[in-house]
N, C-alpha and C positions, 0 to 999 in steps of 0.2 A: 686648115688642119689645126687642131688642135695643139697646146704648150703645153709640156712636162717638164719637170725636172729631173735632170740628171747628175749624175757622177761626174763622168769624164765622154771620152767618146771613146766608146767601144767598137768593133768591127761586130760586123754582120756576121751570126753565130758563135760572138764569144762565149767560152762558158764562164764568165763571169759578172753575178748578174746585180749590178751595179745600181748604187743606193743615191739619192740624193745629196750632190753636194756643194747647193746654193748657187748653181748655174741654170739658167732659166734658156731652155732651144728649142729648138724644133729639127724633128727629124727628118731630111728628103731625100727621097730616095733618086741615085742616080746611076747609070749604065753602069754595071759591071757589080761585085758580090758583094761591095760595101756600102755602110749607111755615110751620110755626112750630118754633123751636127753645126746649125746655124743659130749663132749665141744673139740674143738681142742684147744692144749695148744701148747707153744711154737717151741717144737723140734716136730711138726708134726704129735706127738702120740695121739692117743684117748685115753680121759680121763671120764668114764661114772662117774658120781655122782649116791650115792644108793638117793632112795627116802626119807630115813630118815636122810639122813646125813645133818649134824650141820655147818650151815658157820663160818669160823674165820672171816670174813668180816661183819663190822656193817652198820648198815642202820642208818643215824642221816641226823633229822631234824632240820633244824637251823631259826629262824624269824631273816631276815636282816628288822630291824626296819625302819632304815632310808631309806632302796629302798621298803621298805612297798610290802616284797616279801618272799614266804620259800625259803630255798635252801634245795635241799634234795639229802645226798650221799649213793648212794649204793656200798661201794666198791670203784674203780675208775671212775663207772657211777654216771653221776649230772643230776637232772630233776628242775626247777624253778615252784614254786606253785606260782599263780599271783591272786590276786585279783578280783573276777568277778563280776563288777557294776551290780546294781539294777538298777539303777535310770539313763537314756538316756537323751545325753544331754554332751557336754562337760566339765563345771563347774558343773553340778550336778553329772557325770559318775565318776568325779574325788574326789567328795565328801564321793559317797557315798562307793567306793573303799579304803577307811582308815577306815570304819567301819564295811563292810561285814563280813560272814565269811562263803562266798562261792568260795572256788579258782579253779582256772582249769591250770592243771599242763601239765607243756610243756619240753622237751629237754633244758636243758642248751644251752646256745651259738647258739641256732637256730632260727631264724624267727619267733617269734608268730602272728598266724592267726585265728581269729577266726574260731570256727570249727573244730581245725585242732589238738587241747588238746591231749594226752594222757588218761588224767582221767581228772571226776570235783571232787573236795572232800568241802562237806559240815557241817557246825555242825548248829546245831537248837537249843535254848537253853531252849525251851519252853519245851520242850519232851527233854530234855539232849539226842540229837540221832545224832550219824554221818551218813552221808548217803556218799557212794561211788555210782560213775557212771562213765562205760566206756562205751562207743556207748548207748545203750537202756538197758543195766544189771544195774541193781540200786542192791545194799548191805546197810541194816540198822542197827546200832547197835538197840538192846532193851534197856532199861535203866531200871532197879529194883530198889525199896526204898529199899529192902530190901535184896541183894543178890548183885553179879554182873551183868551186863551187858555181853547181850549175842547177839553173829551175828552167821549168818548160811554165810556158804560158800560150794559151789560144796554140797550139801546135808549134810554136817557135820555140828552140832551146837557149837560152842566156847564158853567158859567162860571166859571176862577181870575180870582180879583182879586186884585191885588198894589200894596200901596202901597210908597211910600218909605221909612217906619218900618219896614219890616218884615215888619208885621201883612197878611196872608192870606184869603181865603174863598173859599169855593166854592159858587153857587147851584145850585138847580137852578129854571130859571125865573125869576121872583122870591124864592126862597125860601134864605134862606143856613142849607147843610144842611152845613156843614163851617167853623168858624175856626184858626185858628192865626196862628204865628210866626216870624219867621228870626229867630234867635239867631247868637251867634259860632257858627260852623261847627258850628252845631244846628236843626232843625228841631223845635218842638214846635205838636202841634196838640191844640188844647184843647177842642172841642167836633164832634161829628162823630153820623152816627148807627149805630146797631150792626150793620144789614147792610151796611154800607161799609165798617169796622173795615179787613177785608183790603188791601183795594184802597186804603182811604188811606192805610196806613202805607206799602205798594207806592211812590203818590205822595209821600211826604213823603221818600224814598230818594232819588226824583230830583230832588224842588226840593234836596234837600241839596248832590247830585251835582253841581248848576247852582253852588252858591253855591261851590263847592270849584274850582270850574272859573276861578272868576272869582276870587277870591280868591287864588289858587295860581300862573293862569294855565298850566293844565295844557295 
């Protein structure tokens, strides 16, 4: 069977359709409706990850202020979240790109092209809602006065929890399948599980994009 690279590891019919993210596996297929991804590591051996299993590798989002850009590392993977003008026009495109707070995230060190994004990750602050888009799959957070803030992904519904400190999670159900952090205008989440990898760096984009909103008052 052929090698591909992927993202993260996604379940069998996610609609989320997951880009390169310097993880080299093979996909095989076994009993029941899911794929499993088997990572090649160093000395050649296959290395399968269980589904639930916990990365020691964190995901942090960083706002480089002065290149008015995120940097976001997975690991020893880097993707750049860049600013996506409203307003057309050179002097005004460049305008209105220090105050957006819709970015479209691209590979580190590579070409950016219009078009050619990975994700767009947006926050609204009228509806306090992030909204994720890869190709034509849009993911919205809900925002609650009175509760947390919930997003569905692949049919499952999530609970953020946001304290004052800072400190962050995300259940699913009872179950807290996601921790992290706000930092000075950083996002770092330190415990997550590996088929979500994508999709929470995705979200840590925009809880960043929120905190820059508020901080900046963009």
């Amino acid at each position: 069977m052929g090698t591909k690279r992927i993202m993260a590891h996604p379940s069998e019919g996610s609609s989320l359709p997951f880009r390169s993210c310097g993880v080299r596996a093979r996909w095989i297929r076994e009993p029941g409706p899911r794929l499993r991804g088997s990572a090649e590591v160093g000395d050649g051996k296959a290395y399968t990850p269980s589904p639930v299993r916990r990365l020691i590798k964190k995901i942090v989002a960083t706002a480089r202020v002065l290149k008015n850009v995120i940097s976001v590392e997975i690991g020893a993977t880097e993707w750049t979240a860049v600013p996506t003008p409203t307003w057309k026009g050179r002097i005004a495109g460049a305008l209105s790109a220090l105050f957006t707070t819709h970015y479209t995230i691209y590979p580190a060190g590579k070409e950016r092209k219009e078009g050619e994004g990975i994700a767009s990750v947006s926050y609204y602050p009228v509806k306090d809602e992030i909204m994720i888009q890869v190709e034509e799959h849009k993911w919205r957070t809900v925002s609650n006065l009175f509760g947390p803030s919930k997003i569905t992904y692949d049919g499952v519904e999530y609970a953020l929890h946001e304290k004052i400190t800072g400190r962050f999670s995300m259940l699913r159900g009872t179950e807290v399948v996601v921790e992290g952090r706000a930092r000075f205008r950083s996002i770092q989440v330190d415990r997550y599980p590996h088929e979500l990898e994508a999709f929470v760096a995705y979200l840590a984009v925009g809880l960043l994009i929120r905190v820059l909103f508020g901080e900046l008052g963009v």
